[in-house]
DSSP file (Angstrom, degrees, kcal/mol; ACC not computed):
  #  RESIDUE AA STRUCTURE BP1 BP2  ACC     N-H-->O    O-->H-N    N-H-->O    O-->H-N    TCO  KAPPA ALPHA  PHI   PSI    X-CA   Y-CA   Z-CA
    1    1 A X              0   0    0      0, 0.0    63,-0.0     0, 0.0     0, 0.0   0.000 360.0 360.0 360.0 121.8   18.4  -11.0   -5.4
    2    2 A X        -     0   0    0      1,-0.1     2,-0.2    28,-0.0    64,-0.2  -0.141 360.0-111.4 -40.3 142.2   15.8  -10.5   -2.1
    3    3 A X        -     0   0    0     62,-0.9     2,-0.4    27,-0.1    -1,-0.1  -0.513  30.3-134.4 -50.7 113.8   14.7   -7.6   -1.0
    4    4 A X    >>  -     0   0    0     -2,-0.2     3,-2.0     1,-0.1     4,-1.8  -0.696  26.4-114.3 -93.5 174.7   16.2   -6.6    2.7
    5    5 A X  H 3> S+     0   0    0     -2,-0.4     4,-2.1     1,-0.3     5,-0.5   0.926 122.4  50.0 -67.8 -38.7   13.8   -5.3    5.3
    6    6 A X  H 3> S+     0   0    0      1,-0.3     4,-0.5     2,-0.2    -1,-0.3   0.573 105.2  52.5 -93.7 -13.0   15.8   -1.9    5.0
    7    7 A X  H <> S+     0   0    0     -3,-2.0     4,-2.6     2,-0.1    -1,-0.3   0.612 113.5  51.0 -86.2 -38.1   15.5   -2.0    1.0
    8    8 A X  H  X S+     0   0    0     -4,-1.8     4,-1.0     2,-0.2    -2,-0.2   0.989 112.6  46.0 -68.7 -74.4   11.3   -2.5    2.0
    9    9 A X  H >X S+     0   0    0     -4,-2.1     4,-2.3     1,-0.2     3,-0.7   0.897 113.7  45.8 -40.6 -53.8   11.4    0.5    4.3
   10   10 A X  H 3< S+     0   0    0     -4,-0.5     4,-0.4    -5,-0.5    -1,-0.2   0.930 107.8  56.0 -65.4 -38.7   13.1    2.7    2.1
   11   11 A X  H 3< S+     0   0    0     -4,-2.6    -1,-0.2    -3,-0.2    -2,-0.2   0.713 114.7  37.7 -21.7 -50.5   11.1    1.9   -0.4
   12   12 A X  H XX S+     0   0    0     -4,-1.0     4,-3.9    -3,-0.7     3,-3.2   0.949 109.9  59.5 -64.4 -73.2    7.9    2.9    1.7
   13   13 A X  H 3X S+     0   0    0     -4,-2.3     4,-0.6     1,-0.3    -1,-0.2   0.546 102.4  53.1 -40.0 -23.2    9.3    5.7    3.3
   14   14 A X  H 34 S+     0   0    0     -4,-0.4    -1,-0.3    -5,-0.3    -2,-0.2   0.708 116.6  36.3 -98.8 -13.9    9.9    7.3    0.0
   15   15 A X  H <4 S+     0   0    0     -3,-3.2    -2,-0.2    42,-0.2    -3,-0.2   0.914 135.8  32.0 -83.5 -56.7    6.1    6.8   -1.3
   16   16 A X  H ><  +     0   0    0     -4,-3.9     3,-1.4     1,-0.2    -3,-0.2  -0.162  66.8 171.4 -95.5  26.5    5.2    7.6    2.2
   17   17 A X  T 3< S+     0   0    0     -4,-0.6    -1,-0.2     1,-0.3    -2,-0.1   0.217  82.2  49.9 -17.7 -59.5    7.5    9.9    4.2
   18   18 A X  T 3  S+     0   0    0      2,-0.1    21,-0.4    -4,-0.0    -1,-0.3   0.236  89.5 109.8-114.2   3.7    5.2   10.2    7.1
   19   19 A X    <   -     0   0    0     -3,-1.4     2,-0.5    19,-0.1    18,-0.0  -0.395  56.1-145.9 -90.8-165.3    4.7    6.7    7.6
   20   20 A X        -     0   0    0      2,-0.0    18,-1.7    -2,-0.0     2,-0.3  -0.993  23.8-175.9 -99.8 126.9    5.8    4.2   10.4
   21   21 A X  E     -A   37   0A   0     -2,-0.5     2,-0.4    16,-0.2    16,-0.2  -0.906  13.2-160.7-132.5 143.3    6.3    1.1    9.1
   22   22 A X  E     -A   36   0A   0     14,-3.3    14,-1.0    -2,-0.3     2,-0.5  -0.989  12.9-166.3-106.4 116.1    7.4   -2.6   11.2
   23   23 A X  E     -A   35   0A   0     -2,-0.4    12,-0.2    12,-0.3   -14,-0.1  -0.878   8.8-171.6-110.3 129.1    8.7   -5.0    9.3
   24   24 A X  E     -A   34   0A   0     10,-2.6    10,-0.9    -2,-0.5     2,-0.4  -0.134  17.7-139.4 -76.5 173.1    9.1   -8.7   10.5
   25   25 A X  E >   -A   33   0A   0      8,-0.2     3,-0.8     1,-0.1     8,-0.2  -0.981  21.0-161.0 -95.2 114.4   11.1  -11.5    8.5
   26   26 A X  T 3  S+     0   0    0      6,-2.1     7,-0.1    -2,-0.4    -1,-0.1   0.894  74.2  20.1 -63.5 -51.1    9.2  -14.1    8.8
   27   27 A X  T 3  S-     0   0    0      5,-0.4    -1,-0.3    -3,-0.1     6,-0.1   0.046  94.9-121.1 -57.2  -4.5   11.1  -17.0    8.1
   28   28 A X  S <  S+     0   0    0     -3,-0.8    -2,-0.1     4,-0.2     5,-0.1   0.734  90.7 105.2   8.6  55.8   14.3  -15.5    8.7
   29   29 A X  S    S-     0   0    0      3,-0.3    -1,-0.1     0, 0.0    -4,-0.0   0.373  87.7-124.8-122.8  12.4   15.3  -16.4    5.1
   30   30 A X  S    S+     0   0    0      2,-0.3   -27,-0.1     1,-0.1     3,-0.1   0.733  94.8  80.6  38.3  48.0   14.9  -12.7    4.0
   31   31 A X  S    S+     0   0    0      1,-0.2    36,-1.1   -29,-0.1    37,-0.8   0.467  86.0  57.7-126.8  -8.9   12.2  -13.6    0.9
   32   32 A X  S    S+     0   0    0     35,-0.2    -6,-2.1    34,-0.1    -5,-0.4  -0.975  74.5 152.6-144.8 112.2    9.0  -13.9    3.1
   33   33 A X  E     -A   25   0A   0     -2,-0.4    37,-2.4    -8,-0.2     2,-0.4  -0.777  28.6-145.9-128.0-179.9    8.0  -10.5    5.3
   34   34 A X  E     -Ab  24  70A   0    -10,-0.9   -10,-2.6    -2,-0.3     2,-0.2  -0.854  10.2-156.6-149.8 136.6    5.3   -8.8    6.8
   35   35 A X  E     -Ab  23  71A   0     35,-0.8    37,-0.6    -2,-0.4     2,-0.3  -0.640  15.9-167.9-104.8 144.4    4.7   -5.3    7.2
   36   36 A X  E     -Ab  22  72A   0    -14,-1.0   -14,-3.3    -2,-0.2     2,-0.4  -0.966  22.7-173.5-166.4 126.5    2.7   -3.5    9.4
   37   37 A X  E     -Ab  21  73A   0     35,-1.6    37,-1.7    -2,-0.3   -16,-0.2  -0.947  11.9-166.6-149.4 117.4    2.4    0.5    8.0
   38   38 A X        +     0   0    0    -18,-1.7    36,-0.9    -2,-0.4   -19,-0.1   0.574  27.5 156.3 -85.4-125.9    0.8    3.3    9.9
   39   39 A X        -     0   0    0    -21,-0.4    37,-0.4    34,-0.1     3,-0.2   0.683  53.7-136.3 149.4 151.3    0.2    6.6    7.4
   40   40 A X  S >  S+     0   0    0     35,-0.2     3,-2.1     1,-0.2   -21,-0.0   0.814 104.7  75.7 -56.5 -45.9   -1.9    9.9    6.9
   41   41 A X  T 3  S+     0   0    0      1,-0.4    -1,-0.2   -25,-0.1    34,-0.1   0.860  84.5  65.6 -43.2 -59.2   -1.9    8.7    3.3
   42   42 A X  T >   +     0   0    0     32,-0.3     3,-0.7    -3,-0.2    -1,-0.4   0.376  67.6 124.9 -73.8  10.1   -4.5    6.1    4.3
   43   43 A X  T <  S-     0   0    0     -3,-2.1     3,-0.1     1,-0.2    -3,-0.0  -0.056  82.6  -0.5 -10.1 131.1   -7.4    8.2    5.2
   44   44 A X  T 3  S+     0   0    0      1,-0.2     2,-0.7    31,-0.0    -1,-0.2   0.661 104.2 126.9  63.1  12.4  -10.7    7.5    3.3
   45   45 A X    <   -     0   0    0     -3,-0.7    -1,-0.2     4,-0.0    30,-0.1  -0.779  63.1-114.1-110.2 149.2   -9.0    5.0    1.7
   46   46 A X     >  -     0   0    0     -2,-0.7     4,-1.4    -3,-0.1     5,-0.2  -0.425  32.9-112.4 -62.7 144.1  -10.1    0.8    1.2
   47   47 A X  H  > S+     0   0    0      1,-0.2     4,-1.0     2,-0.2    -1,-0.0   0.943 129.3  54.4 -40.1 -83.1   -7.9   -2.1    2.9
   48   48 A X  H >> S+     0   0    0      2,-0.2     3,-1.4     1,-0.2     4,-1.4   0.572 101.1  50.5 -18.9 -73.2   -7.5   -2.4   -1.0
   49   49 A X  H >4 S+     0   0    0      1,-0.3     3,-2.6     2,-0.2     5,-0.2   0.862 115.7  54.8 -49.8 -92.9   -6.3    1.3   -1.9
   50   50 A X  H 3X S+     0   0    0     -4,-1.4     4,-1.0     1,-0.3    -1,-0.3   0.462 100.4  47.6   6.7 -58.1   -3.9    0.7    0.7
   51   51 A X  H <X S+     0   0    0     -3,-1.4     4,-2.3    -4,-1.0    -1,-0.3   0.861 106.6  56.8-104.0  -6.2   -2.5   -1.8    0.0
   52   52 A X  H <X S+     0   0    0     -3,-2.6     4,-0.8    -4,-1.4    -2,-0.2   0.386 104.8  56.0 -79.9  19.1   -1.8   -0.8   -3.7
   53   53 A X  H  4 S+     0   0    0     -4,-0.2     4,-0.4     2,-0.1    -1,-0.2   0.380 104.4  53.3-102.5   2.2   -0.1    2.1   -2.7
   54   54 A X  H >< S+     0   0    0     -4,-1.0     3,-0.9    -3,-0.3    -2,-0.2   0.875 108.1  45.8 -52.5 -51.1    1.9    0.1   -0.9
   55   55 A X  H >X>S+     0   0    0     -4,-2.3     3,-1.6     1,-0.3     5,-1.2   0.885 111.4  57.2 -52.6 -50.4    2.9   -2.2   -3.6
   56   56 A X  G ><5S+     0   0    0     -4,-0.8     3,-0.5     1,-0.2    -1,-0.3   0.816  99.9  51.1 -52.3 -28.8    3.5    0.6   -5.7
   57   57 A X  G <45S+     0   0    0     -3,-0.9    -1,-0.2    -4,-0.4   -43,-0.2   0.399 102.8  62.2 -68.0  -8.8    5.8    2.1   -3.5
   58   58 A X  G <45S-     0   0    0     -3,-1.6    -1,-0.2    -4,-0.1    -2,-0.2   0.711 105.0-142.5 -95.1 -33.0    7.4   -1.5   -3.7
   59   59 A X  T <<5 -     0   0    0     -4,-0.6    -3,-0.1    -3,-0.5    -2,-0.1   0.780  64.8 -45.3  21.6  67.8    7.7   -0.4   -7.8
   60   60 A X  S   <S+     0   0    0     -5,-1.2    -1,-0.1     1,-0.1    -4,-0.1   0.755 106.3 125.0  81.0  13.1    7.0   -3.9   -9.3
   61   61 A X    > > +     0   0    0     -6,-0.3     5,-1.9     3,-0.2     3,-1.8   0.559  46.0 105.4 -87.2  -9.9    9.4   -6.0   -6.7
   62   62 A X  T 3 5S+     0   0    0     -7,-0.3     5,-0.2     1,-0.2     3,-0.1  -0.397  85.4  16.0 -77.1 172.0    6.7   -8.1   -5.8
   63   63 A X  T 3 5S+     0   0    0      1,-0.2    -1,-0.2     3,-0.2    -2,-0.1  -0.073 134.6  48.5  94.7 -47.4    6.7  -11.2   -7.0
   64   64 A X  T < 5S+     0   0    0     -3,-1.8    -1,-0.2    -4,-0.1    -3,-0.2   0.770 124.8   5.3 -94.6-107.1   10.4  -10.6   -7.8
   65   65 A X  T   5S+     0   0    0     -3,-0.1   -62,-0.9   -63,-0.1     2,-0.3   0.703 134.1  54.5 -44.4 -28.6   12.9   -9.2   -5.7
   66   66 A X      < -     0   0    0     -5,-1.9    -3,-0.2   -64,-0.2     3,-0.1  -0.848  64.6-179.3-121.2 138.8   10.1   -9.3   -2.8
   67   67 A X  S    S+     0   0    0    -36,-1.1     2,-0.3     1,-0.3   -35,-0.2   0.645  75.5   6.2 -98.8 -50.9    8.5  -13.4   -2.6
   68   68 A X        +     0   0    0    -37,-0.8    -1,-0.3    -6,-0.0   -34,-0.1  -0.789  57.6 173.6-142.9 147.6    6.0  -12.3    0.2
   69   69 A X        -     0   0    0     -2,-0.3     2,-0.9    -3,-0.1   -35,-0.2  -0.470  15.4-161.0-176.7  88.4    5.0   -9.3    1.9
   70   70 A X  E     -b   34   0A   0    -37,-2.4   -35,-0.8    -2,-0.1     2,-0.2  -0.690  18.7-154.0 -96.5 128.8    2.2   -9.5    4.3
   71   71 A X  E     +b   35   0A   0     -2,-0.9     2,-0.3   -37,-0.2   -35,-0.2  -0.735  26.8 178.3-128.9 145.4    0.6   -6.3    5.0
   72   72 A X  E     -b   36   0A   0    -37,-0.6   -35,-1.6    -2,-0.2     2,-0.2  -0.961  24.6-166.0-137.2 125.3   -1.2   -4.9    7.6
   73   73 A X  E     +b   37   0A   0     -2,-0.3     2,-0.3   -37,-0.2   -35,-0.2  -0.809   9.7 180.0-125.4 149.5   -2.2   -1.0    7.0
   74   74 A X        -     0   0    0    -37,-1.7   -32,-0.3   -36,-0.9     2,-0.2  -0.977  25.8-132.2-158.0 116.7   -3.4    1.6    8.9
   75   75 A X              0   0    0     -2,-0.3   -35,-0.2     1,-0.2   -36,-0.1  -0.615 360.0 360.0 -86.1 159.3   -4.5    5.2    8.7
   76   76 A X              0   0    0    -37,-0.4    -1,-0.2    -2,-0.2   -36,-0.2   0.471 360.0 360.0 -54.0 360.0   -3.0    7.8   11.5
């Protein structure tokens, strides 16, 4: 079963309290999204670092529950 944008957020929001996070559907077919995630977290950190602590925060849905997730990150 897909992931809804509000299952993604909560998701985030619970690795990342402090971030702000957008997320589009892309397709509107709720398997294909993109994200676009503001946080303190991402200080001093690589586009890389980033974006596995997103994915972690996802805990192992990509690929599964999640089809897509394009991410665009950002430190505050």
């Amino acid at each position: 079963m897909p992931m809804t944008a509000t299952e993604i957020e909560g998701a985030i929001k619970t690795a990342l309290p402090d971030a702000d996070i957008e997320i589009t559907d892309l397709r509107g077919d709720g398997d294909h999204y993109a994200a676009h995630i503001i946080s303190a977290a991402f200080a001093g950190k690589s586009r890389v670092q980033q974006h596995k602590m997103v994915y972690n925060a996802l805990g192992g849905k990509m690929g599964d529950a999640l089809h897509a997730l394009a991410l665009q990150t950002e430190p505050k």
